[in-house]
N, C-alpha and C positions, 0 to 999 in steps of 0.2 A: 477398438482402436489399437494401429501396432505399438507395441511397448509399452501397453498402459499395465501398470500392476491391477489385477483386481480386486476388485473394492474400494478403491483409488479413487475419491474423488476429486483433489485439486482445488487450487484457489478458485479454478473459474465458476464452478458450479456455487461459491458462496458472497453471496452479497453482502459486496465495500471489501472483501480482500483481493477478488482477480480484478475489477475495475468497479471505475466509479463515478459520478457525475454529478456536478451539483451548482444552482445558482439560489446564493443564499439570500441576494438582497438586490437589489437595483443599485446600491453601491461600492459593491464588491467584485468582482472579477465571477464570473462564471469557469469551473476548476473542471477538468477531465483526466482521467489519471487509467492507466491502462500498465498492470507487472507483467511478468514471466518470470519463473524460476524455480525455487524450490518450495513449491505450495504448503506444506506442512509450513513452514516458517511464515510466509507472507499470511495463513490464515490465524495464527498467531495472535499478530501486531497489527491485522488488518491494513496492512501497509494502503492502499489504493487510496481508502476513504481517513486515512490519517494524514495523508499526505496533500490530498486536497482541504482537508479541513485547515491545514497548516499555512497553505500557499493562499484560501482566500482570508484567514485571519492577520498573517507576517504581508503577503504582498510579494515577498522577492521568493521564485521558486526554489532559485540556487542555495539561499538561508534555509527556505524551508525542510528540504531535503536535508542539509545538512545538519541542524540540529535533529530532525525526527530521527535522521542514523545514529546519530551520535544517543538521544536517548535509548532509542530501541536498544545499542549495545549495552549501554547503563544497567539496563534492567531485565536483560534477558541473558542469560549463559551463552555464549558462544554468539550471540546477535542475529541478523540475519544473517545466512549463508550467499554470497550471489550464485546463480547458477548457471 
């Protein structure tokens, strides 16, 4: 792949940090969640599958995302990076 570092393998090859999918219940929202960016970080925090777990448990996506950012900086040095 051009530009890939080698050895490199990135969010996408790890499952629940480059995307995610999930229907938890018949009364919950069915959640799909797809990042880019800087993979080291997102494989982390698992960003994909925290963010859908967040959005069918809160409901509103725009909450959800925004506390999980706000935690993730919390507890992580320097947070996610966007890329």
């Amino acid at each position: 792949v051009l530009l890939k570092v080698p050895g490199r393998v990135g969010q996408a090859g790890v499952y629940g940090c480059g995307c995610w999918a999930a229907n938890l219940s018949c009364n919950s929202p069915a959640v799909a969640c797809s990042t880019s960016g800087a993979g080291e970080d997102l494989i982390k925090c698992m960003l994909a599958r925290s963010f859908a777990d967040a959005v069918a448990h809160e409901g509103a996506p725009d909450e959800a995302v925004r506390r999980l950012l706000q935690d993730v900086a919390a507890t992580r040095p320097g947070g996610v990076q966007a890329g």
